[in-house]
Structure formats: structure tokens, C-alpha cells
N, C-alpha and C positions, 0 to 999 in steps of 0.2 A: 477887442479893445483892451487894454491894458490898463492895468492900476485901479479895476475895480472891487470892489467889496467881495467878490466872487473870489477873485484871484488870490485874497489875501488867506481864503481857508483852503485853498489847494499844497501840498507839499511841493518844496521847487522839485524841478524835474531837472536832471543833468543838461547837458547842452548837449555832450555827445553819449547818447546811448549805447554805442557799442563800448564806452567804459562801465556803463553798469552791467554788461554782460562777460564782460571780462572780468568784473569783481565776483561776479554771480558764480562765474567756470573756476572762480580761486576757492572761493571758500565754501564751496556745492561739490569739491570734489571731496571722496573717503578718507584721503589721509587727514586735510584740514582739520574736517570735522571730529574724528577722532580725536589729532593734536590737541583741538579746541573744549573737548572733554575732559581731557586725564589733566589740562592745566587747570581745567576749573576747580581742581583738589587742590590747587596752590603752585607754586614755582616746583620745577622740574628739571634733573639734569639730561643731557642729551640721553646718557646711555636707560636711566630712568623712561623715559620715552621710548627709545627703541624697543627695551624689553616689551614697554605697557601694548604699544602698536603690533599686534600681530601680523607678519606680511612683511613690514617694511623694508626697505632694504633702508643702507645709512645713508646712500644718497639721493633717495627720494624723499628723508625724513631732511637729511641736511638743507635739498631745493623745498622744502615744503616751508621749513621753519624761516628760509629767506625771504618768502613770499609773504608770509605771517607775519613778520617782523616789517617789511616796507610799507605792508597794507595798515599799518597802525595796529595790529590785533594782538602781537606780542612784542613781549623787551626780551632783549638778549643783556643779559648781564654778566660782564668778564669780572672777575675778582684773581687780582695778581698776588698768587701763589705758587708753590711747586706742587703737583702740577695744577696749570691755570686750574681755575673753579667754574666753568659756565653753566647758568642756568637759564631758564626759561620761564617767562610769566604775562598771562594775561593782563592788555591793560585793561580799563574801563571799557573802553568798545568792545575789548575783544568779550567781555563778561555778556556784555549785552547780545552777544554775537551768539555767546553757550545758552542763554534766558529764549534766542530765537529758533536754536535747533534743537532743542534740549529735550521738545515732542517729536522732532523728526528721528530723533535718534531713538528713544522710547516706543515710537511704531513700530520702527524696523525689528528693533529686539521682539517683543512683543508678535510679528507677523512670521518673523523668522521658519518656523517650521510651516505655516502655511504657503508661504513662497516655496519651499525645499517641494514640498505636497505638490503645487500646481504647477509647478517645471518640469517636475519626475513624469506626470501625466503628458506634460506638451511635449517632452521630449520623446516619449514612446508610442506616439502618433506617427504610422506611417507617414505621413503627406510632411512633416516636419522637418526640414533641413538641418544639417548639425550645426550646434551652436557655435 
């Protein structure tokens, strides 16, 4: 039954679910989350970015930040000059976005050489197929 007192302490639910997992696979993947880090220090220019992102190439930063910027999580801001000025900046979602991974990413560091530890052992397991 609809429109009870029940319903009203529930969070809405999307309509279509395969858009919350398609937001999920956007900003659950590594570069995101990174991008979504180094802006949490403030605006950032591209190359600022590239250097900060270890790995990246510039057009997986360039498609990352596309994504970033339509999902509401960043602004891209041109400032006309020679040569242009673009920068890059967290909006409010996107703050809330770094408030929600801010312990996933803090794990990771933090676990880091015990993942390196338990790969090295699975990987030197006979019966183990290569990665």
C-alpha cells in the first residue's frame, strides 16, 4: 500500500536501478576516486592532476573528468586568457562524494602492504593460475 507512514521514513528508491549502478561503476572506479581526492585540496588545473594521478594517461583523466563533471561531482571552469586557464573543482555533491570515500581510500592506504603480503603468498601457490 502506498503513502503510508512507513513509506515516508524509507529513502526514495530510483525507478531504474541499473542507473544507480551505473553511477556506482562511475565513481567506484580508481581514477574517480583519486580525481575526487586531490580536488578535495581545492581547484586543480588539468596538468596539476595528471602529475597528482600516478598511472594516468591524459585521456583517461580527460574521459574521467567528463564523467565527473556531467555527474554533477565537478565544474570545469574556462577563464579566457592566453593560454586558456582550465581548472577543476569539486562541487558540494562532489565534497560529499570525498566525506563518503574518504575511509575507503584511508583502508586501502593503510592495508596496502598487507594486500602486496597476501597476493605474493596466492601467487606462489602451485594450484594458482597467473593473474
Amino acid at each position: 500500500m502506498s503513502g503510508t507512514a512507513d513509506d515516508a521514513s524509507r529513502p526514495a528508491q530510483p525507478e531504474d536501478p541499473c542507473q544507480a549502478r551505473e553511477v556506482l561503476g562511475m565513481v567506484g572506479d580508481k581514477w574517480s576516486l583519486l580525481i575526487v581526492r586531490h580536488l578535495s585540496q581545492g581547484p586543480r588545473r588539468f596538468t596539476e592532476l595528471k602529475r597528482a594521478v600516478d598511472g594516468i594517461s591524459q585521456r583517461m583523466l580527460t574521459v574521467t573528468l567528463r564523467g565527473l563533471e556531467r555527474d554533477g561531482i565537478l565544474t570545469r571552469t574556462v577563464r579566457n586568457v592566453m593560454p586558456p586557464h582550465v581548472s577543476y573543482e569539486l562541487t558540494p555533491m562532489g565534497m560529499t562524494l570525498r566525506e563518503a570515500t574518504a575511509p575507503l581510500l584511508e583502508w586501502s592506504t593503510t592495508h596496502l602492504t598487507h594486500i602486496d603480503a597476501a597476493r605474493a603468498v596466492y601467487d606462489a601457490r602451485p594450484d594458482t593460475p597467473p593473474a
